[in-house]
C-alpha positions in Angstrom: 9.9 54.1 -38.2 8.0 53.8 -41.5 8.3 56.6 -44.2 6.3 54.8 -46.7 3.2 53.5 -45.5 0.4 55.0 -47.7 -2.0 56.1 -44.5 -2.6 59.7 -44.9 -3.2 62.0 -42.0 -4.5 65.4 -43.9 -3.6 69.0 -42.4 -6.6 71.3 -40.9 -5.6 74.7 -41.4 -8.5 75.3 -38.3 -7.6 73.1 -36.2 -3.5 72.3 -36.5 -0.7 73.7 -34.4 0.0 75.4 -37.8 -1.2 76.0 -41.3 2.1 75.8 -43.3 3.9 73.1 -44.6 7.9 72.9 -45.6 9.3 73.8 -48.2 10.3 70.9 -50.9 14.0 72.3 -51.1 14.0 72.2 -47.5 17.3 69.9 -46.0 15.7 68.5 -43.2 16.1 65.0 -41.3 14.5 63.2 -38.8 17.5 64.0 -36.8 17.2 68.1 -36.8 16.4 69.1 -33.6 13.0 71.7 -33.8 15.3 75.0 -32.8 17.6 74.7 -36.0 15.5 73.5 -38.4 15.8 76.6 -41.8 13.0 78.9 -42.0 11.7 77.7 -45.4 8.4 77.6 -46.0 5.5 78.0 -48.5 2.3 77.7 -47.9 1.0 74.0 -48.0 -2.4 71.7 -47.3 -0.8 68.5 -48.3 -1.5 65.4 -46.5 0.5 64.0 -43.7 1.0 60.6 -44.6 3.0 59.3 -41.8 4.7 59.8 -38.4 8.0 61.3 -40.2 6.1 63.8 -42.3 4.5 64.6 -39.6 7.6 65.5 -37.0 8.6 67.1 -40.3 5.8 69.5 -40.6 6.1 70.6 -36.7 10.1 70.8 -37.2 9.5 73.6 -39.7 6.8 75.3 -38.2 6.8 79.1 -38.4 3.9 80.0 -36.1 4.5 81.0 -32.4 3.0 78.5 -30.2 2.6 78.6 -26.6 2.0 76.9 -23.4 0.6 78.8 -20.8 0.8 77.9 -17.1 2.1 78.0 -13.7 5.1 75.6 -15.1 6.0 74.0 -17.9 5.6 70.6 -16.5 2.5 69.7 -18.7 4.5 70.1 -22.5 8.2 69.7 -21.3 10.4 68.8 -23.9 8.0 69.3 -26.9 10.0 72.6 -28.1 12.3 70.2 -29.2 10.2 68.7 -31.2 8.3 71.9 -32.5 9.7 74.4 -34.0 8.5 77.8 -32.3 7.4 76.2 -29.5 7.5 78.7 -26.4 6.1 78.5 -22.8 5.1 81.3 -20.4 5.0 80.7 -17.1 3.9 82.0 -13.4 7.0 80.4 -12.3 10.8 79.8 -13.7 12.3 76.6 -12.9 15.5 77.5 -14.4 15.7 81.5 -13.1 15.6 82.6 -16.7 18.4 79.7 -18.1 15.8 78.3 -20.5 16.2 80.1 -23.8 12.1 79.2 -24.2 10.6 79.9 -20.7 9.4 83.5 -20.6 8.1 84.6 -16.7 6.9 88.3 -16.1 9.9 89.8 -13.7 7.1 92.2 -11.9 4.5 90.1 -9.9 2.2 91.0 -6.9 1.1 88.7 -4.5 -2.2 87.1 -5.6 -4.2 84.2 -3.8 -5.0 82.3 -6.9 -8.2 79.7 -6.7 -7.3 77.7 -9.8 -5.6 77.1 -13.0 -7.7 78.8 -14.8 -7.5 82.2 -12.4 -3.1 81.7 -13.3 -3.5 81.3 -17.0 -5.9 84.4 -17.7 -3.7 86.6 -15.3 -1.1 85.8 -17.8 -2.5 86.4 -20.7 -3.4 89.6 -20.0 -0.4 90.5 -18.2 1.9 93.0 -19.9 5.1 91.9 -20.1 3.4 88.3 -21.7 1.9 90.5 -24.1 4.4 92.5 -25.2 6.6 88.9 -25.5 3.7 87.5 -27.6 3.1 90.2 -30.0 7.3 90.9 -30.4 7.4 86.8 -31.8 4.6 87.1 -34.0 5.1 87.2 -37.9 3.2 89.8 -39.2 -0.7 88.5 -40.2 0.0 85.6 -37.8 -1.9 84.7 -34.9 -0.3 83.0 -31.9 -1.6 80.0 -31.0 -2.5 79.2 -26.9 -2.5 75.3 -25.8 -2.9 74.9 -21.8 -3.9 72.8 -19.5 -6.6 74.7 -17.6 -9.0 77.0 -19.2 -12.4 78.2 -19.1 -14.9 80.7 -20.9 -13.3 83.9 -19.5 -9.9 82.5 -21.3 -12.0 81.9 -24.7 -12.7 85.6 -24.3 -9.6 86.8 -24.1 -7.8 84.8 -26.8 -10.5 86.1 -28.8 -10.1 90.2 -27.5 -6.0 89.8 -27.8 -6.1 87.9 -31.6 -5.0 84.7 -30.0 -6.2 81.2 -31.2 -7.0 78.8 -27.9 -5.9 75.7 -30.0 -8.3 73.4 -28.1 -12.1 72.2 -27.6 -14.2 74.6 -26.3 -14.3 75.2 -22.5 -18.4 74.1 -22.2 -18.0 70.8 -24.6 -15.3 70.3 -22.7 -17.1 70.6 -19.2 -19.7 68.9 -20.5 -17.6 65.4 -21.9 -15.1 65.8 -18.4 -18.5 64.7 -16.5 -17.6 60.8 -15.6 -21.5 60.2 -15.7 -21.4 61.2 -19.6 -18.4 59.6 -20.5 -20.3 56.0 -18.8 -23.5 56.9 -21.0 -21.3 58.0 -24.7 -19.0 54.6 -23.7 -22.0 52.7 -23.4 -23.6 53.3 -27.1 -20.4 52.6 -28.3 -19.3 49.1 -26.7 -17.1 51.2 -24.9 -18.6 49.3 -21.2 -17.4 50.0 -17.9 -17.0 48.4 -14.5 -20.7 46.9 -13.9 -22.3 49.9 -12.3 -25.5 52.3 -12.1 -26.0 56.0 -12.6 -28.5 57.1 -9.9 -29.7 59.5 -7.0 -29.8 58.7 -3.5 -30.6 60.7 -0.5 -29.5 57.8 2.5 -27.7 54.3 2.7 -30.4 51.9 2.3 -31.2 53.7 -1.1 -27.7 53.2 -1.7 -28.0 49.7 -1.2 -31.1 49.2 -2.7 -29.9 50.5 -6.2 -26.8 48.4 -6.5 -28.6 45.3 -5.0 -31.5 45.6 -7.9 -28.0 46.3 -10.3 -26.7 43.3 -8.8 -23.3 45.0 -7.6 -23.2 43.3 -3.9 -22.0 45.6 -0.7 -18.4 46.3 -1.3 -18.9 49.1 -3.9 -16.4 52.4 -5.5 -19.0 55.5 -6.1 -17.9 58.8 -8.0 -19.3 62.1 -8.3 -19.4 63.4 -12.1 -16.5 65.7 -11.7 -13.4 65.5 -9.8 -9.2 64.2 -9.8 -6.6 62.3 -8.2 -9.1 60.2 -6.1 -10.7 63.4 -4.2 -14.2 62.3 -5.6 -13.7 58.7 -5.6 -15.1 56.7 -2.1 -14.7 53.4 -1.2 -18.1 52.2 0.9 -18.9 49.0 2.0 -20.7 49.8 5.0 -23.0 52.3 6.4 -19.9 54.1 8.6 -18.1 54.7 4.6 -21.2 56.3 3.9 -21.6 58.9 6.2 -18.1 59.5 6.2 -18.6 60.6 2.6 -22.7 61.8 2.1 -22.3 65.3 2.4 -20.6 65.0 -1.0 -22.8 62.3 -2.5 -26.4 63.0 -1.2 -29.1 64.4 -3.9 -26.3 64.3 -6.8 -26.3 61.9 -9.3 -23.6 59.3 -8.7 -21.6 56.3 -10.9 -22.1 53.2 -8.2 -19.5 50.7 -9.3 -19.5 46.8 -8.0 -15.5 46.8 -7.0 -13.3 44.6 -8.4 -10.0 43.6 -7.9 -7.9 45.4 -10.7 -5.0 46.3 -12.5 -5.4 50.7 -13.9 -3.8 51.2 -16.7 -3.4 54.9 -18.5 -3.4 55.4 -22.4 -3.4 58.9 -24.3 -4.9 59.3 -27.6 -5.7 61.8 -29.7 -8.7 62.5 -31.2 -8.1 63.8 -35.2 -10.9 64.6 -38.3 -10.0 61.2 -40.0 -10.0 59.0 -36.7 -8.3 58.3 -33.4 -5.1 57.9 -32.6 -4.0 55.6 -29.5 -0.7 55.7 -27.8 1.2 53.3 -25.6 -0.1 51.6 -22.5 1.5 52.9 -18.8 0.9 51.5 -15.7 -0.9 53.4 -12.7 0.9 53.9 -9.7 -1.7 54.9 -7.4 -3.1 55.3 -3.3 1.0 55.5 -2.2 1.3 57.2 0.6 4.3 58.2 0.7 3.2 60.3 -2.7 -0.5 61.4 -2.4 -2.9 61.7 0.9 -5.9 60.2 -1.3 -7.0 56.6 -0.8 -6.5 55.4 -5.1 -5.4 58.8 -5.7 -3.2 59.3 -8.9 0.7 59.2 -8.2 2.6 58.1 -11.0 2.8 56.9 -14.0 5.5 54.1 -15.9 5.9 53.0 -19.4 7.3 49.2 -20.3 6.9 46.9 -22.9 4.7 44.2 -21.1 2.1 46.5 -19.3 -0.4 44.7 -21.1 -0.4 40.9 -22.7 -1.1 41.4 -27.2 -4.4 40.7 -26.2 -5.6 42.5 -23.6 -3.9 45.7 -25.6 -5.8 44.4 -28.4 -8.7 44.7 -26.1 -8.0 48.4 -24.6 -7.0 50.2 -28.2 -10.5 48.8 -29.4 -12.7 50.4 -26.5 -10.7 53.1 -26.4 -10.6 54.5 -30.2 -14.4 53.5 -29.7 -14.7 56.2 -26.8 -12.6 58.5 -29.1 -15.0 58.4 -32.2 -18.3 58.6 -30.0 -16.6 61.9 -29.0 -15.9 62.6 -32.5 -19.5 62.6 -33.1 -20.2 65.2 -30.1 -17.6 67.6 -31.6 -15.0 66.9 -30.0 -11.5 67.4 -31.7 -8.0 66.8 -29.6 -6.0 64.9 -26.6 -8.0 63.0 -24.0 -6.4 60.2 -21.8 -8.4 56.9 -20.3 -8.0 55.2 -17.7 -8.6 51.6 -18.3 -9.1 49.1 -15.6 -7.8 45.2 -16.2 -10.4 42.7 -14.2 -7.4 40.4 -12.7 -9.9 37.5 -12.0 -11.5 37.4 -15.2 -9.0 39.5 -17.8 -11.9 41.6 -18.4 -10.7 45.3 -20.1 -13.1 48.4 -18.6 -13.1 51.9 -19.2 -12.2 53.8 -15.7 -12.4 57.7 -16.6 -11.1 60.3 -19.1 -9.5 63.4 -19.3 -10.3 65.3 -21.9 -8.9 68.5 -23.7 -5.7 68.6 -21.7 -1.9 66.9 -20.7 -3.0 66.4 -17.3 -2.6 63.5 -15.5 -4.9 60.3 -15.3 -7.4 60.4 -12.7 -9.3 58.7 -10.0 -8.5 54.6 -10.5 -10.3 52.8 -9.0 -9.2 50.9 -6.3 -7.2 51.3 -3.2 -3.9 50.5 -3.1 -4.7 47.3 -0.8 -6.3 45.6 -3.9 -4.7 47.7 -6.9 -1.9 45.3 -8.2 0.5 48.4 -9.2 4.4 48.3 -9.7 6.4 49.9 -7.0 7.5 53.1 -6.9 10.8 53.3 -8.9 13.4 55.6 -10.6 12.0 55.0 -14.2 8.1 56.6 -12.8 7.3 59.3 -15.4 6.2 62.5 -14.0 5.0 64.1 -16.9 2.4 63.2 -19.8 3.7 61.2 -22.2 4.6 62.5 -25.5 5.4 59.5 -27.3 3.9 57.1 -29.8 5.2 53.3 -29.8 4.9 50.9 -32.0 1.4 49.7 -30.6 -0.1 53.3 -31.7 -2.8 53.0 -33.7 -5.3 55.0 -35.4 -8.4 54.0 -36.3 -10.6 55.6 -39.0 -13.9 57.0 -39.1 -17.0 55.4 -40.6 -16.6 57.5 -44.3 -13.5 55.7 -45.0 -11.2 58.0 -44.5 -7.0 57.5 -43.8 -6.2 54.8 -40.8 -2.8 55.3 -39.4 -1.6 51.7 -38.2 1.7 50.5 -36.0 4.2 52.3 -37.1 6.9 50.6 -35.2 9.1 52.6 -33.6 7.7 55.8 -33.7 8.1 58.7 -31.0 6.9 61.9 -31.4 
């Protein structure tokens, strides 16, 4: 790991985790683990100017910070890492034996329809908000990071003196829309698997429309929204498609030519001064024995050689050139790609994105018939990834500004 490489990432009082820096006199290592790093602190908006001064700055951080939502899966292990660094949770893993899971002890039965629905019944919950406001320093504001959210959460953050630490829930909706995401990659270079955006209403439209797009028979067509291969369909015939029409008639669709490919994940984050890419993992997807969906999401694993110095060459590029078109839009935060690997012609495409949130990669695209994936094995990661290898890049943006470039070693 580098400590003196002259790349500068700059604090944002607005948007960071936290607003204070540590102390100078501060005796802190690289090696102090988040919960027993000293309390010293003055108030600071000097620039980050690498990976150690930034574990540094979240190792002495003195505002509460909290994940919110029916587990802790999402941010696991990140309170070692941030100091402060709570989670609340609908459920307790550990039956109260994790000295940073809070749970409410008194909870009725309620049929929950989402996320979203679990997170704002915790917020305003009693027991969470008497934790919350015990924590807080006096004149700070908590800060909220979770994985599902929506306006009615903005509106209660903002009621309770919480700040939601992430995009907000309409950009959000708006850049999660796979037909966007094709149109913003598009400007930028950013190409993916040959394909057309369009509305049909029966087969031989369907046909027609990837014929004139010259994308043969055999096609993968997704609806804008959707995860883990629910909204994904696999048509080649006119049996596929009534199997599936109810779901694709009279909305506007991504009709993709398939390919035979290799889905790869990557997490970045998107920053004021650029974006930041992260190691490559391998998709394990369509395993039955793990998900009912046909190139549903299962899994997840990280090794060296997931992709050739090329081809990762290939997928930071179109990737931090995803990340700065959003940049332009406003957006500001994590996203995650999928990108696809052509194996006939070594081709790198962008799949689909997840924005504003640690969830998992979504609908690849390929069945596991013609998916070359790695098998199923003890070292599958089941959570996000919170590290940064010594591929992580960061690219800046157009004014100039601070580029953050392979730090080897590096995990955070």
């Amino acid at each position: 790991m580098s400590d003196t490489s002259p790349s500068e990432v700059h604090t944002d009082p607005a948007s960071s985790v936290a607003s204070l820096g540590a102390s100078p006199a501060a005796e802190i290592t690289v090696g102090t683990d988040a919960a027993y790093a000293p309390a010293s602190f003055v108030h600071s908006n000097r620039p980050l100017r690498n990976i150690s001064e930034v574990r540094h700055f979240f190792r002495t951080n003195e505002v509460p910070v909290y994940f919110v939502g029916a587990t802790p899966f999402n941010l696991l292990g990140l309170d070692r890492w941030v100091r402060n660094f709570s989670y609340v949770t609908y459920y307790d893993g550990w039956d109260g034996a994790h000295p940073r899971v809070f749970t409410p002890k008194h909870k009725p039965y309620v049929e929950f329809q989402s996320g979203e629905e679990i997170n704002n019944w915790l917020l305003i919950n009693p027991e969470v908000r008497a934790y919350m406001s015990r924590r807080a320093p006096h004149g700070q504001r908590p800060k909220v990071a979770m994985v599902f959210f929506d306006a009615e959460t903005e509106r209660i953050c903002e009621e309770l003196g919480y700040d939601l630490i992430l995009p907000a829930a309409e950009l959000r909706a708006h850049l999660d829309s796979k037909l966007v995401t094709t149109r913003l990659g598009n400007e930028v270079g950013a190409a993916s698997v040959p394909n057309v955006l369009v509305t049909v209403e029966e087969y031989q439209g369907l046909l027609d429309a990837a014929s004139a797009a010259g994308l043969g028979t055999d096609l993968v067509v997704q609806t804008a929204y959707g995860d883990s291969g629910k909204t994904t369909f696999f048509i080649d015939d006119e049996t596929g498609w009534k199997r599936n029409q109810r779901d694709l008639i009279g909305n506007e669709i991504k009709v993709m030519k398939r390919i035979n490919n290799r889905p790869v994940a990557v997490e970045a984050v998107l920053t004021r001064n650029g974006t930041i890419v992260g190691p490559f993992m391998s998709e394990l997807t369509g395993h039955p024995e793990l998900t009912p969906y046909r190139g549903g999401w299962c899994g997840n694993e990280m090794y060296p050689e997931v992709l050739t110095e090329e081809l990762r060459r290939k997928a930071g590029d179109l990737v931090a050139r995803l990340g700065d078109r959003l940049g332009a839009e406003g957006y500001r935060g994590f996203f995650e790609v999928d990108v696809l690997v052509d194996t006939d012609t070594d081709e790198v495409y962008l799949g689909s994105s997840t924005l504003g949130s640690a969830a998992p990669p979504r609908s690849p695209m390929s069945p596991p018939a013609r998916t070359q994936t790695s098998p199923c094995s003890p070292s599958t990661s089941w959570s996000t990834s919170m590290s940064l290898s010594s591929s992580t890049s960061m690219r800046s943006t157009p004014d100039g500004e601070n580029s953050l470039r392979s730090i080897s070693g590096a995990r955070w």
